[in-house]
N, C-alpha and C positions, 0 to 999 in steps of 0.2 A: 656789173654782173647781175642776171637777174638771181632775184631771190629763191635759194633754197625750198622747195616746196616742204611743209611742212610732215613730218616720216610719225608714223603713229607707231606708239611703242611695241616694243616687237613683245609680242605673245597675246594681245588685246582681244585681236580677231580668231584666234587659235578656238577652234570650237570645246566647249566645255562636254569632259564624259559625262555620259548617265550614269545616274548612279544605281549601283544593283543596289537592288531589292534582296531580302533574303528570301531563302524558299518557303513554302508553306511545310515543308518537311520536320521544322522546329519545331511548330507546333507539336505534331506526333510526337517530337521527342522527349517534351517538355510532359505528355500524356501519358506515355511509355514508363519515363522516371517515377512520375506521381502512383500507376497502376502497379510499377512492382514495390516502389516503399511502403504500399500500402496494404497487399498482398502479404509481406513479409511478416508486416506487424502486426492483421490477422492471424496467420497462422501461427506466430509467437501465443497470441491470447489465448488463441484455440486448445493449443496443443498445450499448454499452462494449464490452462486450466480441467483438462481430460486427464492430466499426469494430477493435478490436487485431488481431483474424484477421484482416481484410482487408490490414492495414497490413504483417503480418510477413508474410504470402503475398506482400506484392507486392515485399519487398524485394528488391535486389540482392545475387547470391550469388557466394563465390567459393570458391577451394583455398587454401591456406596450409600449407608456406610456398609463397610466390605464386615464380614463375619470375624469373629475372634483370632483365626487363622490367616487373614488376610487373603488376599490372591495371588495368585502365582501366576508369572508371564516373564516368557521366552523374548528375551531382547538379542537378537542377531548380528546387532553391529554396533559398535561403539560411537558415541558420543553427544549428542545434547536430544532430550524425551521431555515431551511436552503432553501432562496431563489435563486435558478438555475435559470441560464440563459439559455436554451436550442437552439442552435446553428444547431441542426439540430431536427425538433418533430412535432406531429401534435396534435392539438388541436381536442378535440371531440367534435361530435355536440351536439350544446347547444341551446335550446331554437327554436327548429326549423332551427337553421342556419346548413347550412353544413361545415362538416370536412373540419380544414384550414390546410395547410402545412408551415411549416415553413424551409429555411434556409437563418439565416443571419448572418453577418459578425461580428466575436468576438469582435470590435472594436465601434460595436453601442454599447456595453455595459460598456466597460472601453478602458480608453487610457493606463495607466500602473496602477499596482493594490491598488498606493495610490495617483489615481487620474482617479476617477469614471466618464464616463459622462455621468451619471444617479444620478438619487439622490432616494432616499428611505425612506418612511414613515410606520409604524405601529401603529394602535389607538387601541383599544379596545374600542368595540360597548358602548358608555354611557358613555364614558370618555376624556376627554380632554388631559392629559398629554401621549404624545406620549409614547412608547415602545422603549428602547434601539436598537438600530440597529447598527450595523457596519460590514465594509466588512472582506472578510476573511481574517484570512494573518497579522491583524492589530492589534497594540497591547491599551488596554484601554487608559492606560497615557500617549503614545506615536503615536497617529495616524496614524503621518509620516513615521513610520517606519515600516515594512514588513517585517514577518516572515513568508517563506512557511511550514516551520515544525507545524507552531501553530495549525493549525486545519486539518483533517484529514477528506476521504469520502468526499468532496467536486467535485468528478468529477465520471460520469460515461459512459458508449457509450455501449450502445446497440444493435449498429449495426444501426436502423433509427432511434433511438432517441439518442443524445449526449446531456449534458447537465453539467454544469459546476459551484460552487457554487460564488456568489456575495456576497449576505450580510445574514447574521445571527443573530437573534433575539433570545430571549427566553419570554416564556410565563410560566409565576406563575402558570397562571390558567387557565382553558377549557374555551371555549365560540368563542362570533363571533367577530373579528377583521377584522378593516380595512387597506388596502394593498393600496399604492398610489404610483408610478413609473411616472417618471418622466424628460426627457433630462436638463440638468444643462445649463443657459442661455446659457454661456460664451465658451462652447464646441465646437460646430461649427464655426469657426474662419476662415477666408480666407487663402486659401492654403500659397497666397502667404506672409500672414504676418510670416509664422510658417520658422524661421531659420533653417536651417540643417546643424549641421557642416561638411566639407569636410571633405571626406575619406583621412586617412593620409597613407603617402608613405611610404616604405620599408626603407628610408633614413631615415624617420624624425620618425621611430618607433626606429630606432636603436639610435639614439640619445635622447629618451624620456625614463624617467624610466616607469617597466610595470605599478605602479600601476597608474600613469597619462594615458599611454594608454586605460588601460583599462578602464577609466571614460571618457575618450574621446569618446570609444568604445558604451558606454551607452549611454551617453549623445547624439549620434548622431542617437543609435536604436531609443531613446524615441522622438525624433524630426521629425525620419520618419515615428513613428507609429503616432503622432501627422498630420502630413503630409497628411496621408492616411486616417487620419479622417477628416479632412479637407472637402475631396473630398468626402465625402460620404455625401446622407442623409438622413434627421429622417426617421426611416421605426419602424412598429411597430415590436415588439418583444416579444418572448414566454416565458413565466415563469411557473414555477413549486414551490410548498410549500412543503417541507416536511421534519420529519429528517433524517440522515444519513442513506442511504438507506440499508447501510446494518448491520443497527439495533446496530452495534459498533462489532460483533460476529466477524470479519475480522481480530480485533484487539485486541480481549480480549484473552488470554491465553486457555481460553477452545472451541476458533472457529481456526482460519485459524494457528496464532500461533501454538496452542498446537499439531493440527495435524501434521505441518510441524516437531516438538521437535518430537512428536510419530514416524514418518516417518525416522527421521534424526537416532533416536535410533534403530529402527527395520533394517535398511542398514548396521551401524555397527556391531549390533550382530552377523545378518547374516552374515558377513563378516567375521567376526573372526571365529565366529562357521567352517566357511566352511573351513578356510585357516588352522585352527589348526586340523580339521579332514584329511585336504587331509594331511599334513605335517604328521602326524603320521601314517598317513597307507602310505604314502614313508619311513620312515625311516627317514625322514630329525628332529626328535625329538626325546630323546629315552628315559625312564622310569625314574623316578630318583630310584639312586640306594639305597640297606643300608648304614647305619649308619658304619655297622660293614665292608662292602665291601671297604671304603673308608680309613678306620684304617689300614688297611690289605696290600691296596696297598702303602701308606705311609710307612707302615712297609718294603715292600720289596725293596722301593725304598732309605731306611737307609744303609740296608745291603749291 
């Protein structure tokens, strides 16, 4: 018998598809996602930041230190007031008097942040037992001690109004409270009694371990900022009432957060969208194949 011609395996010559390409329409899409997350997170910022200016324009302002009488201010709605020291603002006119300007030196208001040389009072109108106060930064059981994480929204700058938070109350309840600001005797002290330790040498640094340097370090800031209060003196000072100007929205998850998370996910999509569309219309990615294609070439690679 003649011999069998030899039969070529069946699917060899089967012509291979082309492989799609994706559209250029990805791209758009990948454009589209990145223009509105980005959009969103703008107008987050925008609008944040139009509702803070509205907030610290509308606060309540006063003089400090405030007169034997203290001031009286109309709180509206309950719960946590944040007394600003504004460093650079002007006061509106009041009462026939004309617009005052203010800029004064951080330093009339505290020496370091657990050692105020102001002092602060809050009454409620027909009450006796003062209102909780304490400055920011500071913890209930622990006065002494300063943490800047603790409180948040405490500073904001305008551009001509700067303004910086001091001390913090909270009010149960609406109504009229009195505000009383005040220099602490014992603040003003003669220059020359306030010590300053010397700056230490590149010698005596390398022979000190850092963490003594570094309280030497301090130790000799807070002695010059002492110093420099020293030589200043009492001038009055601007203040503002009100809460966190920007409403807590900067910090909640569905204000400045959550835009930034919207923002951060619409760049990645985009991103991959784009780099796996241009990767397949190069060829730098290619289809996955059958099930049966991969049996097949295992098979020939036995043989």
């Amino acid at each position: 018998m003649p011999p069998e011609p030899d039969r070529e395996p069946q699917g060899e010559n089967e012509p291979t598809p082309a492989r799609r390409r994706p559209s250029r329409g990805w791209y758009g899409l990948a454009l589209v996602i990145l223009l509105v997350t980005g959009g969103v997170f703008a107008a987050v910022v925008v609008n944040g930041r139009a509702g803070a200016h509205r907030a610290v324009e509308g606060m309540p302002r006063f003089v400090g230190p405030t007169p034997e009488a203290g001031v009286v201010l109309d709180l509206a709605e309950p719960g946590d007031y944040i007394i600003y020291y504004e460093n650079h603002g002007t006061l509106p006119e009041t009462d026939g008097a004309p617009a005052r300007r203010f800029d004064t030196h951080r330093l009339q208001v505290w020496t370091t942040p657990t050692r105020p040389s102001m002092a602060c009072t809050v009454t409620r109108a027909g009450e006796e037992e003062a209102v909780t106060v304490r400055l920011l930064g500071q913890t209930g059981d622990r006065p002494a001690e300063f943490d800047a994480d603790r409180d948040v929204g405490v500073i904001y700058d305008l551009g001509d109004r700067q303004g910086a938070g001091v001390w913090t109350f909270r009010v149960d309840k609406p109504g009229t409270y009195q505000v009383d600001v005040a220099y602490l005797p014992d603040v003003y002290l003669d220059a020359d009694a306030v010590e300053v330790p010397a700056a230490l040498t590149r010698d005596e640094q390398s022979r000190m371990r850092f963490v003594d340097v570094q309280q030497h370090e301090e130790q000799r800031a807070e002695a010059l900022g002492r110093s420099a209060l020293a030589a200043l003196e009492p001038t009055d000072v601007l203040f503002a009432v009100g809460p966190d100007p920007t409403g807590g929205s900067f910090f909640n998850v569905a204000g400045l957060k959550g835009a930034a998370a919207l923002l951060a996910f619409g760049l990645t999509a985009s991103t991959v969208i784009a780099l796996v569309t241009l990767m397949l219309r190069t060829g730098q990615v290619t289809e996955r194949g059958r099930m049966e294609d991969v049996r097949r070439g295992i098979g020939q690679r036995q043989l």
